[in-house]
C-alpha positions as a Markdown table, in Angstrom:
| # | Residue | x | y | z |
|---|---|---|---|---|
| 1 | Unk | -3.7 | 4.3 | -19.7 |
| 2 | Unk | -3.1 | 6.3 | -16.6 |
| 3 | Unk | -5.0 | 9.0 | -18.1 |
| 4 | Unk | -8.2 | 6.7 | -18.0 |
| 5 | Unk | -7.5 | 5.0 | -15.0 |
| 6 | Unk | -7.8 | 8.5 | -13.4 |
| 7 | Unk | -10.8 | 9.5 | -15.5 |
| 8 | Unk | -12.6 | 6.4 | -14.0 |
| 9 | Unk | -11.7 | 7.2 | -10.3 |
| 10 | Unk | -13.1 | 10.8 | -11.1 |
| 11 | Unk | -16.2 | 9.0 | -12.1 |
| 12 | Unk | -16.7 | 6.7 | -9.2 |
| 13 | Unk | -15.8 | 9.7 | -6.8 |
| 14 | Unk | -18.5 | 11.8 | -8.4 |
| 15 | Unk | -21.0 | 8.9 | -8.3 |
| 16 | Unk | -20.6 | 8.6 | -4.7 |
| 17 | Unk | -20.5 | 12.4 | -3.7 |
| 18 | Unk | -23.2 | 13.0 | -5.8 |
| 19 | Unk | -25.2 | 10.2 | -3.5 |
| 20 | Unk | -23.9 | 12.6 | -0.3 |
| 21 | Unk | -25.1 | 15.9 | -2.3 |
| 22 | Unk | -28.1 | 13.8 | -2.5 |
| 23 | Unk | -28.5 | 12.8 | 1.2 |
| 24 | Unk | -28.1 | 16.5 | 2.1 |
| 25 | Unk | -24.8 | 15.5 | 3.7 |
| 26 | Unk | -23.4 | 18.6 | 3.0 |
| 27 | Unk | -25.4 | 21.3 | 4.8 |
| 28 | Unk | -23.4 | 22.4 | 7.9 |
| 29 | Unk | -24.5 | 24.8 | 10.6 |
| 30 | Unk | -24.9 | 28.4 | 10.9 |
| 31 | Unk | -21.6 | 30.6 | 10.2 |
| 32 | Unk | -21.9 | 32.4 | 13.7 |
| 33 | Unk | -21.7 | 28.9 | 15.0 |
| 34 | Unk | -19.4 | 26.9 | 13.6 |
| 35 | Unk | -16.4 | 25.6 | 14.8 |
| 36 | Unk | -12.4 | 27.1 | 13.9 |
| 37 | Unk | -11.2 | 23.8 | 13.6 |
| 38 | Unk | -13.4 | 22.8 | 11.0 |
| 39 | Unk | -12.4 | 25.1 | 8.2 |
| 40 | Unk | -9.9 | 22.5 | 6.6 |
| 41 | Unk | -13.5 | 20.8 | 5.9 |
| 42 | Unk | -15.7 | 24.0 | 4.7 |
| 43 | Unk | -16.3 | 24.0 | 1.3 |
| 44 | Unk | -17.9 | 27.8 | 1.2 |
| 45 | Unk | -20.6 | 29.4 | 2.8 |
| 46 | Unk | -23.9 | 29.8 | 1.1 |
| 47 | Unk | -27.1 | 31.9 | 2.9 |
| 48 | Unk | -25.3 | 32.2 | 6.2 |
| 49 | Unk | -25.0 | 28.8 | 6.3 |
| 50 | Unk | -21.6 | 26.5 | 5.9 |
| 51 | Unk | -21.3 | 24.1 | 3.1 |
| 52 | Unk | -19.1 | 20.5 | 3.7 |
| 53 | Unk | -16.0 | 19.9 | 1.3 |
| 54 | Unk | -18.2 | 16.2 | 0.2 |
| 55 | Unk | -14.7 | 15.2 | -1.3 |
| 56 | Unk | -13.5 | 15.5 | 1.7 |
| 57 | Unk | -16.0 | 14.0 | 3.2 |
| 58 | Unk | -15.5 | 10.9 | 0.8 |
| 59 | Unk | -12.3 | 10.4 | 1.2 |
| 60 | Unk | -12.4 | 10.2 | 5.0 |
| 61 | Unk | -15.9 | 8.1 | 5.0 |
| 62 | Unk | -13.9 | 5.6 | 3.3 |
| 63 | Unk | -10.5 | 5.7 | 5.3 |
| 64 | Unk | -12.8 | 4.9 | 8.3 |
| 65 | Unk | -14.2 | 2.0 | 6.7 |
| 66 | Unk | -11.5 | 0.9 | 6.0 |
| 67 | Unk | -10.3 | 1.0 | 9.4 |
| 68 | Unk | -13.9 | 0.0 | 11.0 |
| 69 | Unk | -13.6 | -3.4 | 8.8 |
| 70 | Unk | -10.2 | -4.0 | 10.0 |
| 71 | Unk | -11.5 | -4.2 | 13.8 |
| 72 | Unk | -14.5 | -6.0 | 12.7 |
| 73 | Unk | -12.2 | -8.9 | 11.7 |
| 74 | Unk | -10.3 | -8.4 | 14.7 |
| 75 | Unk | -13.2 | -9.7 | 16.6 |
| 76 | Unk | -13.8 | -6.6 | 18.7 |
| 77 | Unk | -17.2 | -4.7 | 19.0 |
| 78 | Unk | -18.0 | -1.7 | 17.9 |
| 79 | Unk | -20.3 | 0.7 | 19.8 |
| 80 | Unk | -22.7 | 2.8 | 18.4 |
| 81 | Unk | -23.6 | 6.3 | 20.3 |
| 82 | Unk | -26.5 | 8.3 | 19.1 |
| 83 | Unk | -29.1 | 9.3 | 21.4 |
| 84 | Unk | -30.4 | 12.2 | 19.6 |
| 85 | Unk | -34.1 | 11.9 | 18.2 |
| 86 | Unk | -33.4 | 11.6 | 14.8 |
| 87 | Unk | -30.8 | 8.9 | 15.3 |
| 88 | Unk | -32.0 | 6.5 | 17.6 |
| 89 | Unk | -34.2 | 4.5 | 15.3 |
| 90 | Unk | -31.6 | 4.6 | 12.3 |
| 91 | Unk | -28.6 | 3.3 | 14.7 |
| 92 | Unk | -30.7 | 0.7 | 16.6 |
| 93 | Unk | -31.8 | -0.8 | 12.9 |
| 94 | Unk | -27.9 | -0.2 | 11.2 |
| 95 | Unk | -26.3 | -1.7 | 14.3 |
| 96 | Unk | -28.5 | -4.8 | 15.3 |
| 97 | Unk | -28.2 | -5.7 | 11.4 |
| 98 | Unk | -24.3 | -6.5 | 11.9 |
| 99 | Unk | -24.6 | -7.4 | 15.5 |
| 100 | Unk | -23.1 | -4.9 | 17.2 |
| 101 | Unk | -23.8 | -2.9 | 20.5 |
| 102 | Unk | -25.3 | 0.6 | 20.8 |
| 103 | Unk | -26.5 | 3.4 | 22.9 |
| 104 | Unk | -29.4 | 5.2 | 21.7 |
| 105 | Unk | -31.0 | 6.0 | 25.2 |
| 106 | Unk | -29.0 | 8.5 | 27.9 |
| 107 | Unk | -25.8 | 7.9 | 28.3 |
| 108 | Unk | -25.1 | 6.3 | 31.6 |
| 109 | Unk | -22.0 | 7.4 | 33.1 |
| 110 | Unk | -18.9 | 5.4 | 33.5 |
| 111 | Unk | -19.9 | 3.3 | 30.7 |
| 112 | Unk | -16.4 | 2.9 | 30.0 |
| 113 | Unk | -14.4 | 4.3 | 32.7 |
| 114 | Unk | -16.6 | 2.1 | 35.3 |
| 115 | Unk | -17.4 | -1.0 | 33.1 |
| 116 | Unk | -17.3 | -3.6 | 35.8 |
| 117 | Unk | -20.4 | -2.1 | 37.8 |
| 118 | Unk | -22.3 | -1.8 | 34.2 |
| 119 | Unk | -21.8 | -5.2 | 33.7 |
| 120 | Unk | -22.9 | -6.3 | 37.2 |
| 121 | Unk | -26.5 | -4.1 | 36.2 |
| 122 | Unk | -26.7 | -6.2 | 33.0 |
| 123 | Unk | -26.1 | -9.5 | 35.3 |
| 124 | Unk | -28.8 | -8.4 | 37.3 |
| 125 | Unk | -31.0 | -8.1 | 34.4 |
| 126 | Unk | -30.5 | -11.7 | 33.6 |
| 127 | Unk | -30.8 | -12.9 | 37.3 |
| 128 | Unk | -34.6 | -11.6 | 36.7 |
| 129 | Unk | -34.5 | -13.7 | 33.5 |
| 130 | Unk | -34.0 | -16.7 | 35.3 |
| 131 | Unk | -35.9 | -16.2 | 38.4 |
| 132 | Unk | -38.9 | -16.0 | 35.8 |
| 133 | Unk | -38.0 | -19.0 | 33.7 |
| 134 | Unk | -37.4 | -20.9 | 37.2 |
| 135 | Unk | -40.4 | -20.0 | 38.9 |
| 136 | Unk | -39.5 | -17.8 | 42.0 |
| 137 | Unk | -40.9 | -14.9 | 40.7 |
| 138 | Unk | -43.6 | -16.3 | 41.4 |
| 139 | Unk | -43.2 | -16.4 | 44.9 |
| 140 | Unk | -42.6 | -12.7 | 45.4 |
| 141 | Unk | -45.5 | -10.5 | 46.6 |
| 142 | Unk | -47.7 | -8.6 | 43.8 |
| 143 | Unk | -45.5 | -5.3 | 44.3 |
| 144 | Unk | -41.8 | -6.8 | 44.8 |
| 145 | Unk | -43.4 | -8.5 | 41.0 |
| 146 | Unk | -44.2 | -4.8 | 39.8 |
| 147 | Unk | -40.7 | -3.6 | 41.2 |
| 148 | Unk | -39.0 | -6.0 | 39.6 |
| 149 | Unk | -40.6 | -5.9 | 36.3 |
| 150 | Unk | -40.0 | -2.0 | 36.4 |
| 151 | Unk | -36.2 | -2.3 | 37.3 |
| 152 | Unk | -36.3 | -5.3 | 34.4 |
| 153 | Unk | -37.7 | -2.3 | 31.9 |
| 154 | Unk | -35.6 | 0.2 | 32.7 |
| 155 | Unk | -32.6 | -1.7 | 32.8 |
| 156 | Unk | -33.5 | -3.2 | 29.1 |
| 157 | Unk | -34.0 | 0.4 | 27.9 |
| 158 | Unk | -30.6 | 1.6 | 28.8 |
| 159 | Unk | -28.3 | -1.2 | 28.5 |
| 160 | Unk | -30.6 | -4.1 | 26.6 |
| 161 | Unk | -28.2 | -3.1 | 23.3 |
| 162 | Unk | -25.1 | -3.8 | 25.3 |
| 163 | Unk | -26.2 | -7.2 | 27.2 |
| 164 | Unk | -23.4 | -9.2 | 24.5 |
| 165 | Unk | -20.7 | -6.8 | 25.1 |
| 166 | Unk | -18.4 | -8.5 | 28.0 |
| 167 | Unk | -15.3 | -6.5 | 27.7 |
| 168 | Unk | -14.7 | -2.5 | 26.7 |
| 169 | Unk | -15.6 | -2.2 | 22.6 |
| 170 | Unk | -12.8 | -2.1 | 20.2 |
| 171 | Unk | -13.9 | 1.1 | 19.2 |
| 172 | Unk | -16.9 | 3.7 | 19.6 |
| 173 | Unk | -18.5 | 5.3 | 16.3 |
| 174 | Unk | -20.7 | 9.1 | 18.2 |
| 175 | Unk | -23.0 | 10.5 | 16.0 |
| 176 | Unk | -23.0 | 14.4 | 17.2 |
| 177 | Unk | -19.5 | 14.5 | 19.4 |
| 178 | Unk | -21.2 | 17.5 | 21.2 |
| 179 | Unk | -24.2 | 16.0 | 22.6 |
| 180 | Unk | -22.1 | 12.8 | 23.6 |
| 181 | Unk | -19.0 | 14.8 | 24.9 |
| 182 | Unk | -19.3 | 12.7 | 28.3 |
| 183 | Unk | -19.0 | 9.6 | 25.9 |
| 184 | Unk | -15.8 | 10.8 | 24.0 |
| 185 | Unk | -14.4 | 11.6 | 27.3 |
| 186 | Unk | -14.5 | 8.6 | 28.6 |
| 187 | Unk | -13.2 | 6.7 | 25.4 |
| 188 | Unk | -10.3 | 9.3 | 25.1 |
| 189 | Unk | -8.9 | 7.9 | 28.6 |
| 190 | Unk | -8.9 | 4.5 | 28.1 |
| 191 | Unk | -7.4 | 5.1 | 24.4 |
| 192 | Unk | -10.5 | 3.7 | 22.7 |
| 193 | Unk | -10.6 | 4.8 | 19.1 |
| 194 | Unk | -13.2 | 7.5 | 18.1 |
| 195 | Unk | -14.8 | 7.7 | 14.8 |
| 196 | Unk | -17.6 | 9.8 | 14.3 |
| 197 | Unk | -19.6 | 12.4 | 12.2 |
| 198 | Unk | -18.6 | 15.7 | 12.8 |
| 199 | Unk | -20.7 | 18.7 | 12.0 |
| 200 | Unk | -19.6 | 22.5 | 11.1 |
| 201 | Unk | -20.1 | 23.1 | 15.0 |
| 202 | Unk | -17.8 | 20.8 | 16.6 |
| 203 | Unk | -14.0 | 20.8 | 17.5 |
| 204 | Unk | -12.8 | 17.1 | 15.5 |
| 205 | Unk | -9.4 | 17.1 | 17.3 |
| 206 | Unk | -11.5 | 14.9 | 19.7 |
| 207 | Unk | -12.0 | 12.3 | 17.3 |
| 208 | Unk | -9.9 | 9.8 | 15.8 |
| 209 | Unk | -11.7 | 9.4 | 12.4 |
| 210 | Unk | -13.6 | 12.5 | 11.2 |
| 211 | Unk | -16.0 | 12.1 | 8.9 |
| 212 | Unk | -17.3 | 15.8 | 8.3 |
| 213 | Unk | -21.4 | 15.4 | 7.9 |
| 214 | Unk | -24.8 | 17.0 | 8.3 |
| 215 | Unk | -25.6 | 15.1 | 11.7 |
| 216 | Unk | -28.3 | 16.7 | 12.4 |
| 217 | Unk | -31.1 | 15.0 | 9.1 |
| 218 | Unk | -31.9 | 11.5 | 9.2 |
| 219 | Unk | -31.2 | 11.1 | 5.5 |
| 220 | Unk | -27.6 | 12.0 | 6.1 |
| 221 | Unk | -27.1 | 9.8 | 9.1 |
| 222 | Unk | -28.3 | 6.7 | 7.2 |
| 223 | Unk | -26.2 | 7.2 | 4.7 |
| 224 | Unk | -23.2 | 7.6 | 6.6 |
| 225 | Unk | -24.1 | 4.4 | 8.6 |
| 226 | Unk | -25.5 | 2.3 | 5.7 |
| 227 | Unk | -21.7 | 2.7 | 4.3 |
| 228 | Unk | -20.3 | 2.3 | 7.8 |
| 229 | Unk | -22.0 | -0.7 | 8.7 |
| 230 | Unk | -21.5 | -2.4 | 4.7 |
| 231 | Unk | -18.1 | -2.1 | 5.5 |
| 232 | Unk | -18.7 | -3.4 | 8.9 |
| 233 | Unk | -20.5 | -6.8 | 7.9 |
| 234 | Unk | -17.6 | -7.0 | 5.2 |
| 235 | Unk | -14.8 | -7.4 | 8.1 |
| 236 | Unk | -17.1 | -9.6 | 9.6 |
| 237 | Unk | -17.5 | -11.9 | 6.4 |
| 238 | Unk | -13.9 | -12.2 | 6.2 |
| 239 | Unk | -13.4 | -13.3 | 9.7 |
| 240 | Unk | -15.7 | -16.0 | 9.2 |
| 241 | Unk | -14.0 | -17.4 | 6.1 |
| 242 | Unk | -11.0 | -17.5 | 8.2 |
| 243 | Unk | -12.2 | -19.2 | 10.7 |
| 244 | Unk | -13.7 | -21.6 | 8.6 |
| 245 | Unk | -10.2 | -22.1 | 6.8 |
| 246 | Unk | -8.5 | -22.5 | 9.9 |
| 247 | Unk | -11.1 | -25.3 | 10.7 |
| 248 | Unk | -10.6 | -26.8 | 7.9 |
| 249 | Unk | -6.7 | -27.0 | 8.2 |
| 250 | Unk | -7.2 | -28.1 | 11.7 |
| 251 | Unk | -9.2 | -31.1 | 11.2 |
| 252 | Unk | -7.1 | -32.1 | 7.8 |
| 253 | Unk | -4.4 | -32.0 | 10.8 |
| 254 | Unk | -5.8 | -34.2 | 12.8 |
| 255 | Unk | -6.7 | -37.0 | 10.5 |
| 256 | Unk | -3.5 | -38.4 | 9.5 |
| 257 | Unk | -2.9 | -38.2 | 13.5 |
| 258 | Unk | -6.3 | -40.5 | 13.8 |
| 259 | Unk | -5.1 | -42.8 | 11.1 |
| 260 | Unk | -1.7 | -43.4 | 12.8 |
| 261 | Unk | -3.2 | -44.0 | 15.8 |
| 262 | Unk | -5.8 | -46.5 | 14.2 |
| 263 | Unk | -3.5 | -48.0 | 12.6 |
| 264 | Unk | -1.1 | -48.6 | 15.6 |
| 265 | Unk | -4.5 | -50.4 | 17.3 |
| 266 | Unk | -4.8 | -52.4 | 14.1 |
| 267 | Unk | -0.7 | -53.3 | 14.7 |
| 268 | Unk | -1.5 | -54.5 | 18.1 |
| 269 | Unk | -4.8 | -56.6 | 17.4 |
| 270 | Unk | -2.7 | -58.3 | 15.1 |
| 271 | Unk | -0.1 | -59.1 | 17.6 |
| 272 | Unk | -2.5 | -59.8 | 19.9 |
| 273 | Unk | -4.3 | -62.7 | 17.7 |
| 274 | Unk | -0.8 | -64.1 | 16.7 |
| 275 | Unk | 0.1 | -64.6 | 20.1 |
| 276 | Unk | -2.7 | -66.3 | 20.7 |
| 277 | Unk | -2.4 | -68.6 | 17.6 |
| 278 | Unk | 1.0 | -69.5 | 18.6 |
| 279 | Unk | -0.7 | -70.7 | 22.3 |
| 280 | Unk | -3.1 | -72.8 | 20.4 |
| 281 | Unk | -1.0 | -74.5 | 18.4 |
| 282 | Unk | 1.6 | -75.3 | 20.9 |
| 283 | Unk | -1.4 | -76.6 | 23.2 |
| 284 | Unk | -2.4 | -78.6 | 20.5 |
| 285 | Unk | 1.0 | -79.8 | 19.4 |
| 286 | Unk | 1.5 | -80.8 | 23.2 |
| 287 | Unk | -1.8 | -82.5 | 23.6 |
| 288 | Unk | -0.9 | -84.7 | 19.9 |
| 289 | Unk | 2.6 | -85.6 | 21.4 |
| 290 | Unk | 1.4 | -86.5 | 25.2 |
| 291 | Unk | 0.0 | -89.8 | 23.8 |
| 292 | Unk | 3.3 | -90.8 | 22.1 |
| 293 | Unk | 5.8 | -90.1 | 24.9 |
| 294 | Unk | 3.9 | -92.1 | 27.2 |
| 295 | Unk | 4.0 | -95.1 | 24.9 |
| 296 | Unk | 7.7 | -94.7 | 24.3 |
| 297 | Unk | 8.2 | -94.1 | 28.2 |
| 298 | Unk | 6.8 | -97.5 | 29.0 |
| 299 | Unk | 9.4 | -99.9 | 27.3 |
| 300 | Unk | 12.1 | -97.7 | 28.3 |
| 301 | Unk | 11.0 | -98.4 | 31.9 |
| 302 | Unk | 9.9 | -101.9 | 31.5 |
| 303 | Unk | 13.9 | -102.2 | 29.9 |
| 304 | Unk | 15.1 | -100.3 | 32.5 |
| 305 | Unk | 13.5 | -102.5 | 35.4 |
| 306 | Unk | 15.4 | -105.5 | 33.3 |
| 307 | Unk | 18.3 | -104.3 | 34.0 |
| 308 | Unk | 18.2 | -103.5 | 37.1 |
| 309 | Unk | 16.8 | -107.1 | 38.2 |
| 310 | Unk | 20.2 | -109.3 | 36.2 |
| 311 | Unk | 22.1 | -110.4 | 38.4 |
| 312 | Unk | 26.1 | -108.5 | 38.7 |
| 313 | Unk | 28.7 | -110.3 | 36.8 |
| 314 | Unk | 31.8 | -111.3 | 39.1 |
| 315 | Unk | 35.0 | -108.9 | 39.4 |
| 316 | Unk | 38.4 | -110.5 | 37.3 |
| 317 | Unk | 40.2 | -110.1 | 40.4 |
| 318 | Unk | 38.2 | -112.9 | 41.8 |
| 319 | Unk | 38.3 | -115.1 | 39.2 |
| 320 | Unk | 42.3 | -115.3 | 38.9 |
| 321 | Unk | 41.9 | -115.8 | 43.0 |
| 322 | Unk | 40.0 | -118.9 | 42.7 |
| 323 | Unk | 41.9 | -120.4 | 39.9 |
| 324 | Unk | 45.1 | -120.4 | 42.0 |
């Protein structure tokens, strides 16, 4: 049984290295270029040029997936960094798709390190937004319009990706750590994670979570990222379950809570319409036995006003006294 448990893992691994082999995922650089540090991920060297361990390479796509998910249903963001030619397009389409922020144009420094004056250029963006929905753009001259509308397109180009990001991202996942080396910088002081894909020519003691790759053909890059951001929309799946759950459990919560309470109200109505049942009948009782008294009252006075008018009968002691 263990025997073909491991036979079937075999299987799925060469499936999914043969998909790399076919991306051209494993052509590194030239051997006069490449980088010390990356000989733990050098399968050989063919022509002068290296070739990329793709197990390897596997194995450590799929840790960072792992780990990429895991933030993804944390509810951070995850920035995307690729401004090289053959990346933009690929990372703009992979990123958008799971709703998540990117860079694709220059870099623009303290992204990270200065993130409160960034955000105060994005806020400017969508101060222009509104002064054209509200109608004072109108009132500007013809070239404070064309400023305006030129400083709106330029701002858009660098940071239009990033206008949903209102805190520093979770993490940052840098397609060719040597052409963003300002970016990796900045994310190595504030401790944001790295993951990225490291060629033959770069030092990955930088990053976080290496995933040794031809970053230099498109092919390779959108397979790295088709995986990265599958894995992505996956973490984001399951935090929308569990919200929904939680949701669910919070409004089964509350209902017994309404039901008390309505049925308190109910409680009280009732009280409140006996009382006032009670006051009827007594008001009616009263109004029955009103009549009556008053008869009853009238030969007990008439008696009383008898008895008041006979005359006193005389003392004994008086009586004796005249007898003698």
């Amino acid at each position: 049984m263990l025997i073909q448990q491991n036979v079937n893992y075999h299987k799925m691994a060469l499936v999914e290295v043969k998909e790399l082999l076919d991306s051209g995922v494993h052509f590194g650089h030239l051997t006069r270029k490449w980088d010390p540090n990356m000989a733990p991920y050098i399968y050989m060297e063919r022509n002068g040029i290296h070739i990329i361990n793709l197990y390897k390479t596997a194995a450590k796509l799929e840790e960072a997936s792992e780990a990429l998910a895991k933030i993804a249903t944390s509810g951070r963001k995850i920035l995307f960094v690729a401004t090289k030619k053959q990346a933009k397009d690929i990372v703009s389409e992979k990123a958008g798709n799971v709703n998540m922020p990117y860079i694709t144009e220059r870099w623009p420094g303290g992204m990270l390190t200065n993130f409160v004056t960034i955000r105060k250029a994005v806020k400017k963006m969508a101060t222009i937004d509104r002064m054209k929905k509200d109608g004072t753009f109108l009132t500007l001259s013809k070239k404070e319009r064309l400023q305006v509308d030129r400083l709106r397109a330029k701002l858009e180009k660098n940071l239009g990706s990033i206008s949903d990001m209102t805190r520093l991202p979770g993490a940052l996942f840098v397609i060719d750590i040597k052409r963003e080396h300002i970016a990796i910088k900045e994310a190595q002081k504030l401790n944001i994670p790295i993951f990225a894909m490291v060629d033959t020519n770069s030092d990955p003691r930088q990053v976080d979570y290496v995933i040794p790759a031809n970053d230099d053909a498109s092919k390779s890059i959108e397979k790295i990222l088709t995986n990265v951001t599958d894995a992505i929309a996956e973490g984001l799946a399951v935090r929308k379950a569990e919200k929904e759950t939680k949701d669910a459990e919070k409004a089964a919560a509350e209902t017994p809570k309404e039901t008390k309470t309505e049925a308190k109200v109910e409680a009280k109505a009732e009280k409140v319409t006996e009382a006032k049942t009670e006051v009827a009948e007594k008001e009616v009782v009263e109004k029955t036995e009103a009549p009556k008294a008053k008869k009853t009252a009238a030969p007990k006075a008439a008696k009383a006003k008898k008895v008041a008018k006979a005359p006193e009968a005389p003392a004994v002691e008086d009586v004796t006294k005249e007898e003698e």
